[in-house]
SESE-40369 format. One record per residue (C-alpha): x negated, y, z negated; residue number from 1. Coordinates in nm, 4 decimals. Example, Ala and Ser with C-alpha at 12.3 -4.5 7.8 and 13.67 -1.06 7.14 Angstrom:
SESE-40369
{X->-1.2300, Y->-0.4500, Z->-0.7800, resi->1};
{X->-1.3670, Y->-0.1060, Z->-0.7140, resi->2};
***
This chain:
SESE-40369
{X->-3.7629, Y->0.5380, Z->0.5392, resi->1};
{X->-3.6670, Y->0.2350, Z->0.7433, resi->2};
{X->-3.9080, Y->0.1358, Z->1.0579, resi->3};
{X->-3.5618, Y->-0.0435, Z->1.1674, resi->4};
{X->-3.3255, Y->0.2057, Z->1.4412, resi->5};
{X->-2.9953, Y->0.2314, Z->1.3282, resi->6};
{X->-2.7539, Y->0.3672, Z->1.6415, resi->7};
{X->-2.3646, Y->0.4789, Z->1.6323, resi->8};
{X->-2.1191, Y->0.1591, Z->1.7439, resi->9};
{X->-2.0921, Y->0.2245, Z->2.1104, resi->10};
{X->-1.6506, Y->0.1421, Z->2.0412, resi->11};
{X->-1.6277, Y->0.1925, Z->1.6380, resi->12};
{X->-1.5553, Y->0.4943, Z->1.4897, resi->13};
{X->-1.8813, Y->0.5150, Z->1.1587, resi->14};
{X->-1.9858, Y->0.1871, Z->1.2057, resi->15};
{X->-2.3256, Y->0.1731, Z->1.3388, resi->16};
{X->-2.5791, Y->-0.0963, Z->1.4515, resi->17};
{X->-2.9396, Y->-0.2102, Z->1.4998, resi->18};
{X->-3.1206, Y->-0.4813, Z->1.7399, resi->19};
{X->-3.0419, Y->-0.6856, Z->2.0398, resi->20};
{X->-2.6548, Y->-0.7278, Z->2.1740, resi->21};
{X->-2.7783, Y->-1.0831, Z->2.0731, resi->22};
{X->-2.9182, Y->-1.0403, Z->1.7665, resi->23};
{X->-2.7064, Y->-0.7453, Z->1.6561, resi->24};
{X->-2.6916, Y->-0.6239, Z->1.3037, resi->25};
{X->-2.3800, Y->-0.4136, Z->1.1818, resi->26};
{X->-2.3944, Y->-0.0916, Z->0.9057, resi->27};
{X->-2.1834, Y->0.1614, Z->0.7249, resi->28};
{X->-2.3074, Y->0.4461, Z->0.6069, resi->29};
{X->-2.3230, Y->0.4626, Z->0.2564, resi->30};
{X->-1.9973, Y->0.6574, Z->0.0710, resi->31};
{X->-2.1553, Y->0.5500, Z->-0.3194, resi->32};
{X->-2.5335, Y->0.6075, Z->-0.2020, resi->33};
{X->-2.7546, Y->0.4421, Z->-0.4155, resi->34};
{X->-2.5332, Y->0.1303, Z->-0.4921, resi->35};
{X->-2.4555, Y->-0.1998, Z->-0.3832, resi->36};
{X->-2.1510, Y->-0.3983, Z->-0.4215, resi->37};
{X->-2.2563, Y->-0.7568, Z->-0.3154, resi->38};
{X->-2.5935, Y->-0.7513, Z->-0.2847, resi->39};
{X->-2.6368, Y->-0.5852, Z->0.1193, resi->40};
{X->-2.9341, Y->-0.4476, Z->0.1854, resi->41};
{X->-2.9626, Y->-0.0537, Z->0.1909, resi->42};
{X->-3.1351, Y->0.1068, Z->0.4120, resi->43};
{X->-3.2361, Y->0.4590, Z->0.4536, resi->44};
{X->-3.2646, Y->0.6257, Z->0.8284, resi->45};
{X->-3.2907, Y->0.9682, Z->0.9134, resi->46};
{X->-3.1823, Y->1.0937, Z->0.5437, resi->47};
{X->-2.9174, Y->0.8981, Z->0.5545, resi->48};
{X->-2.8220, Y->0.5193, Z->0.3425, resi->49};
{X->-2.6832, Y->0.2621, Z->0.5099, resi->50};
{X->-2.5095, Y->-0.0861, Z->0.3925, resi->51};
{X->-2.5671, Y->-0.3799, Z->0.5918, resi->52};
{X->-2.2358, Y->-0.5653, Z->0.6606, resi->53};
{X->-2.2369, Y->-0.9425, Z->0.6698, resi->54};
{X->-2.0226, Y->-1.1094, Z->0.8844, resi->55};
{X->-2.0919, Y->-1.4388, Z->0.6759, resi->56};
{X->-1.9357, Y->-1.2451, Z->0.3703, resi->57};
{X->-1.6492, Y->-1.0162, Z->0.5570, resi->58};
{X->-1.4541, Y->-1.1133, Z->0.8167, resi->59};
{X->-1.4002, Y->-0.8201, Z->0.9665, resi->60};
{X->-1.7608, Y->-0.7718, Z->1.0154, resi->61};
{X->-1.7475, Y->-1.0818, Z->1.2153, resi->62};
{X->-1.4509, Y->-0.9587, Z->1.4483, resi->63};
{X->-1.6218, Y->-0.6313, Z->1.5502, resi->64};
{X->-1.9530, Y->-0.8517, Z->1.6114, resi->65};
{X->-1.7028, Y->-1.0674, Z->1.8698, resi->66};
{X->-1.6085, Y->-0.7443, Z->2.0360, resi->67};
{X->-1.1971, Y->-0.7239, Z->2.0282, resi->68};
{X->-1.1171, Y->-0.4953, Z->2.3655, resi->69};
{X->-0.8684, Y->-0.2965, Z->2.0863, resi->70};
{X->-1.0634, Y->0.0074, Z->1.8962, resi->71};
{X->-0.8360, Y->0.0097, Z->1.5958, resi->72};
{X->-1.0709, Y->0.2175, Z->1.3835, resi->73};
{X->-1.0479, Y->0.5943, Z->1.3200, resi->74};
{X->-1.1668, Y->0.8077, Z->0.9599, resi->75};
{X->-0.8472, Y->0.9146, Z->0.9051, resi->76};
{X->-0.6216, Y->0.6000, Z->0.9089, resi->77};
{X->-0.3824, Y->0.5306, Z->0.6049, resi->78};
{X->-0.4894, Y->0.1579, Z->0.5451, resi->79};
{X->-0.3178, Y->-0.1392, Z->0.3399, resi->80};
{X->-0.5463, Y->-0.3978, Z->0.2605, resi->81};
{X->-0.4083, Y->-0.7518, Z->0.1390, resi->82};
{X->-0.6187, Y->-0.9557, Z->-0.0374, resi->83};
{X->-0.8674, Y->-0.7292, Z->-0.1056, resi->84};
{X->-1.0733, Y->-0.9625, Z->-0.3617, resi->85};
{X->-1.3510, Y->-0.7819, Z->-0.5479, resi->86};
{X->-1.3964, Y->-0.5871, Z->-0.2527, resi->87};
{X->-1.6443, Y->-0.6845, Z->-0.0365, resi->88};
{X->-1.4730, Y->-0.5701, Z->0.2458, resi->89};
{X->-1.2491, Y->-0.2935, Z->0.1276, resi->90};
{X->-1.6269, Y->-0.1318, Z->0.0191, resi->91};
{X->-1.7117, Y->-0.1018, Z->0.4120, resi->92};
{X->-1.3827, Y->-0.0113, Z->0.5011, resi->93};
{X->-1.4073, Y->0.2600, Z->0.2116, resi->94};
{X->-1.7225, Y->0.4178, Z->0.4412, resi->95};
{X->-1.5444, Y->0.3844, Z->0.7417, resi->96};
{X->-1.2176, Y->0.5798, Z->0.6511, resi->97};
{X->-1.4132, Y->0.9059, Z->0.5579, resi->98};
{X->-1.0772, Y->1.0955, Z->0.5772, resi->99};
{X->-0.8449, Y->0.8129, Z->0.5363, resi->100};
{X->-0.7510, Y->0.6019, Z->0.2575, resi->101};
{X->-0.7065, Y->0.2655, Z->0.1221, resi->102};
{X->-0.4740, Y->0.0989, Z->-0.0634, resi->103};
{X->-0.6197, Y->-0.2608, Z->-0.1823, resi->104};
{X->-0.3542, Y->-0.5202, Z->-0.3293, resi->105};
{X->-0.5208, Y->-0.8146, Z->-0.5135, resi->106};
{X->-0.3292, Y->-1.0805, Z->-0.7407, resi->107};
{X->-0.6224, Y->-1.2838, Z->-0.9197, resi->108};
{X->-0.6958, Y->-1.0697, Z->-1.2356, resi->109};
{X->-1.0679, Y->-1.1825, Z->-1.2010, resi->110};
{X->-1.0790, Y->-1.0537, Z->-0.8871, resi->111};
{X->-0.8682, Y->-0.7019, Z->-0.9788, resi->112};
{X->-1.1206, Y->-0.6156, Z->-1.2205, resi->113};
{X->-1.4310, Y->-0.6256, Z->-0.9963, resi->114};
{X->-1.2740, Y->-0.4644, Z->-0.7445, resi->115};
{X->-1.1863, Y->-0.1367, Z->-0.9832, resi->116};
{X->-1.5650, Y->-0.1448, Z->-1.1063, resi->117};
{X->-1.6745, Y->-0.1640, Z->-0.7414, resi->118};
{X->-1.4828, Y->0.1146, Z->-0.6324, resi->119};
{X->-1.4600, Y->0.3283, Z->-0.9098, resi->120};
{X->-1.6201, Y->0.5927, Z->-0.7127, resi->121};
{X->-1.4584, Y->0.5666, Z->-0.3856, resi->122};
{X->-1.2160, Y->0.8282, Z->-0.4276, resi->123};
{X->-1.0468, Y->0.6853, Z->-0.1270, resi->124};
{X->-0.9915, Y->0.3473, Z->-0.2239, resi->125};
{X->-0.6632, Y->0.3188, Z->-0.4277, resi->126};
{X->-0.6666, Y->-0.1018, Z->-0.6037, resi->127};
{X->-0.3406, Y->-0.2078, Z->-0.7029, resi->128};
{X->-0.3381, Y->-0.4919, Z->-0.9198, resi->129};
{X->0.0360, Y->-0.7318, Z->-0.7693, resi->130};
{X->0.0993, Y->-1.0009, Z->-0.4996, resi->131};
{X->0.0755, Y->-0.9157, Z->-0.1374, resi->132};
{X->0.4206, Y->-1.1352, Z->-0.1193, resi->133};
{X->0.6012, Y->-0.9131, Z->-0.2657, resi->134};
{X->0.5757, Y->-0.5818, Z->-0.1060, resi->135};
{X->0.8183, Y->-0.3621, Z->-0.2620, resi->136};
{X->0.7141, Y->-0.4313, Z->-0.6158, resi->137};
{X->0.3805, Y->-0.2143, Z->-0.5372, resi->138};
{X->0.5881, Y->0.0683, Z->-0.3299, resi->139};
{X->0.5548, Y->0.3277, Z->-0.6018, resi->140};
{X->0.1835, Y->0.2916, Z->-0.5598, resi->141};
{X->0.1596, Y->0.4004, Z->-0.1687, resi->142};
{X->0.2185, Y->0.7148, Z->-0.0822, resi->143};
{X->0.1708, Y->0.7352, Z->0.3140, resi->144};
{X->0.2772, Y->0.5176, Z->0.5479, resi->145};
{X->0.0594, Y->0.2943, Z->0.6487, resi->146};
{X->-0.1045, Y->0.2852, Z->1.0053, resi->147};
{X->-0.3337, Y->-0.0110, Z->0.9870, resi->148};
{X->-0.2610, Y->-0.3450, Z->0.8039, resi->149};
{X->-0.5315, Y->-0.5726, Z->0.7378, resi->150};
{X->-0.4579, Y->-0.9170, Z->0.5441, resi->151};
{X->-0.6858, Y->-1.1738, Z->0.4412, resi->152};
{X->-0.5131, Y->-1.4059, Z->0.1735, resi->153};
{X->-0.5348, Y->-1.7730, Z->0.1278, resi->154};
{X->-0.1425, Y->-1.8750, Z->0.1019, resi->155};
{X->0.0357, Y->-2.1213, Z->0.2878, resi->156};
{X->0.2758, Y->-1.8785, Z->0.4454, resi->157};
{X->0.0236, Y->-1.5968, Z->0.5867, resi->158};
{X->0.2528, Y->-1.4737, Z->0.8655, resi->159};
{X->0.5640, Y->-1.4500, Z->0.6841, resi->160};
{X->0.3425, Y->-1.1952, Z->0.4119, resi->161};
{X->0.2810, Y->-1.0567, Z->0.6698, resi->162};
{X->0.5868, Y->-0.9484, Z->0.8896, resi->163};
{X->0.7176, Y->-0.8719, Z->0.4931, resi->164};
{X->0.4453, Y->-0.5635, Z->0.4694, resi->165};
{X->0.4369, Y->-0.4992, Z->0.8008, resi->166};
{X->0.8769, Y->-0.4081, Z->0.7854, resi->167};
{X->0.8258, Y->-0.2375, Z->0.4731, resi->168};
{X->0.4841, Y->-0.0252, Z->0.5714, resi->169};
{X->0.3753, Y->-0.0488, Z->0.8663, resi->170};
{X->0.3935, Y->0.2666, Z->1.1165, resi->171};
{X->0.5891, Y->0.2204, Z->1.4142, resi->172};
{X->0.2777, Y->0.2389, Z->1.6369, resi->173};
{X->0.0766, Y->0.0743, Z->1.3303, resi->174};
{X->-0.1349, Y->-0.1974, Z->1.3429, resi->175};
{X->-0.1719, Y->-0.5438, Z->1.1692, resi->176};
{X->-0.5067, Y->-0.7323, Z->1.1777, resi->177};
{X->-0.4316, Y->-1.0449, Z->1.0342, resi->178};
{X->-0.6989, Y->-1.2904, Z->0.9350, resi->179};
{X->-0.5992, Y->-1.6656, Z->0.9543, resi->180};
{X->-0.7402, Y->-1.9276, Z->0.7191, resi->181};
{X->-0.5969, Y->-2.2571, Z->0.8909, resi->182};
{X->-0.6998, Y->-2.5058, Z->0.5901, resi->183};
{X->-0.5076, Y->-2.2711, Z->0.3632, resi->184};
{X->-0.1821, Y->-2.3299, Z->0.5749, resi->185};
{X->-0.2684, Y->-2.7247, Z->0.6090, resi->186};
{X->-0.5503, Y->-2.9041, Z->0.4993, resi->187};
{X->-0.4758, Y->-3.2023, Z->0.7935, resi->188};
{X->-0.3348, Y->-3.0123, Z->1.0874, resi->189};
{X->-0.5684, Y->-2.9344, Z->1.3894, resi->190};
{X->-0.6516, Y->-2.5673, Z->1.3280, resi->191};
{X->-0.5677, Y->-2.4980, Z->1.6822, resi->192};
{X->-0.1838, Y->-2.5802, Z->1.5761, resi->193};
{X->-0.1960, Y->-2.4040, Z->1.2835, resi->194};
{X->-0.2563, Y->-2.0746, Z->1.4720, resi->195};
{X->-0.0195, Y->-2.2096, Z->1.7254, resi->196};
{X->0.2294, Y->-2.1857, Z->1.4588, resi->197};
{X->0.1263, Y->-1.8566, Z->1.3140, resi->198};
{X->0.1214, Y->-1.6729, Z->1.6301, resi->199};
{X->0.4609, Y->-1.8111, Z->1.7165, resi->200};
{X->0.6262, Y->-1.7334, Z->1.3410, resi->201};
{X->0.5052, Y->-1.3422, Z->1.4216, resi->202};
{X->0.6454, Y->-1.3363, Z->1.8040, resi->203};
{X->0.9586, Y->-1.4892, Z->1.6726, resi->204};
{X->1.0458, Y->-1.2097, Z->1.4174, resi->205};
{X->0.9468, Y->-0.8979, Z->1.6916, resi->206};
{X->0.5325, Y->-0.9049, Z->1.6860, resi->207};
{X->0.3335, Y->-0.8797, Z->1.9772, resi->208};
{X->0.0023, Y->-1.0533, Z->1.9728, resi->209};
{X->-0.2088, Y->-0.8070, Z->2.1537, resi->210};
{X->-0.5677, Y->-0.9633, Z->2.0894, resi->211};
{X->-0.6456, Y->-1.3417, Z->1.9153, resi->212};
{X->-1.0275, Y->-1.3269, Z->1.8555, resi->213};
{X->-1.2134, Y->-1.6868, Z->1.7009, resi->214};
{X->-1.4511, Y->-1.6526, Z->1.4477, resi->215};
{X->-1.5314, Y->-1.9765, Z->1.3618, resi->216};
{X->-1.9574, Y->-1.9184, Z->1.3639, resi->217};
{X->-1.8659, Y->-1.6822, Z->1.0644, resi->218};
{X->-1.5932, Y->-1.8231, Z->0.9127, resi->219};
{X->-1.4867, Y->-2.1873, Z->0.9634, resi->220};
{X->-1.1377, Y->-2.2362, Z->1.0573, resi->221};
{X->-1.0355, Y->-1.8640, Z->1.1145, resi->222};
{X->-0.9113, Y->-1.6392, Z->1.3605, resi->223};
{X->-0.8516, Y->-1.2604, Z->1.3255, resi->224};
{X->-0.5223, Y->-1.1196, Z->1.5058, resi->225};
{X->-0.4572, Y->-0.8247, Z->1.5993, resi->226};
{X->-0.0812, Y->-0.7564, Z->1.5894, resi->227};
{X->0.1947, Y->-0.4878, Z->1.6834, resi->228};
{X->0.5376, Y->-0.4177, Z->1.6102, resi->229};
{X->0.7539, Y->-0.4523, Z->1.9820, resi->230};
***
């Protein structure tokens, strides 16, 4: 039994939290108790096993830990995840969306593998092994539509993939949360530019930019946005 108090998220829906505001530590509760996928630390707490979640490792850790005013978590959100690598992430996610599911699209075959043996018992996680910019060639492999994008891919042209899922997926009242790697765009531009550009591409083809958090003391040159359709 941990001597550590673990507490509800006073905005997120199942994600929970122990210490200071300025030393705060994030959690899911545990959907494959027992197991880790990266290496977190487990926890146990009132009979129940918890994950920590490292913003250093997932950058959506490291948004809620910067406090976006949007709440765009609920259990029972139909999510498409871009990029979902061997699924770090995805894993947390996969706690979070107790009545929801998750469909994770991942090109590098490496990658594709771990995540299927890391979720292989996360009935609500749904890999697809095809490249996020391309969006119909994976259609016969979603079966909802989709209420909550979330992309994290390191391509040159991260809007554009985008605005592609978003058209094809995305719910009217949806919601994108788009994770921008700057040095993936351009390696010499300012990163400020960069995301100048970005936000601009998405505003030009009918986005709204309703939140633009920085995460830089997780992840160098990132921000996370968080994106509707007008």
């Amino acid at each position: 039994m941990s001597q550590i108090e673990i507490k509800n998220h006073p905005k997120f829906c199942n994600v929970f939290t122990s210490g200071s505001k300025e030393k705060l530590r994030l959690y899911t509760r545990n959907r494959d108790k027992g197991n880790r996928v990266y290496g977190e630390r487990l926890l146990e707490y009132k009979e129940n096993e918890y994950r920590e979640w490292d913003p250093f490792r997932s950058k959506l850790a490291a948004l809620i830990l910067e406090n976006p005013i949007n709440n765009f978590l609920s259990d029972d959100l139909s999510c498409l995840y871009l990029g979902a690598s061997s699924g770090t992430t995805i894993s947390h996610l996969s706690d979070i969306l107790t009545n929801g599911i998750i469909y994770g699209v991942e090109f590098a075959e490496r990658s594709i593998r771990q995540l299927i043996q890391n979720t292989s018992r996360r009935k609500n996680v749904i890999p697809i092994f095809a490249d996020a910019r391309y969006p119909d060639e994976y259609a016969k492999s979603i079966f909802s539509k989709i209420d909550l994008i979330y992309q994290d891919v390191s391509q040159p042209n991260q809007a554009e993939i985008a605005i592609d899922n978003s058209n094809y997926y995305l719910n009217e009242k949806g919601l994108l949360v788009l994770a921008v790697k700057s040095q993936s765009i351009d390696s010499v531009q300012k990163s400020e530019y960069i995301y100048a550009q970005e936000k601009k591409i998405l505003e030009n083809r009918g986005y709204k930019i309703i939140e633009s958090i920085n995460i830089h003391k997780y992840a160098a040159n990132h921000i996370v946005l968080l994106v509707k359709k007008r």
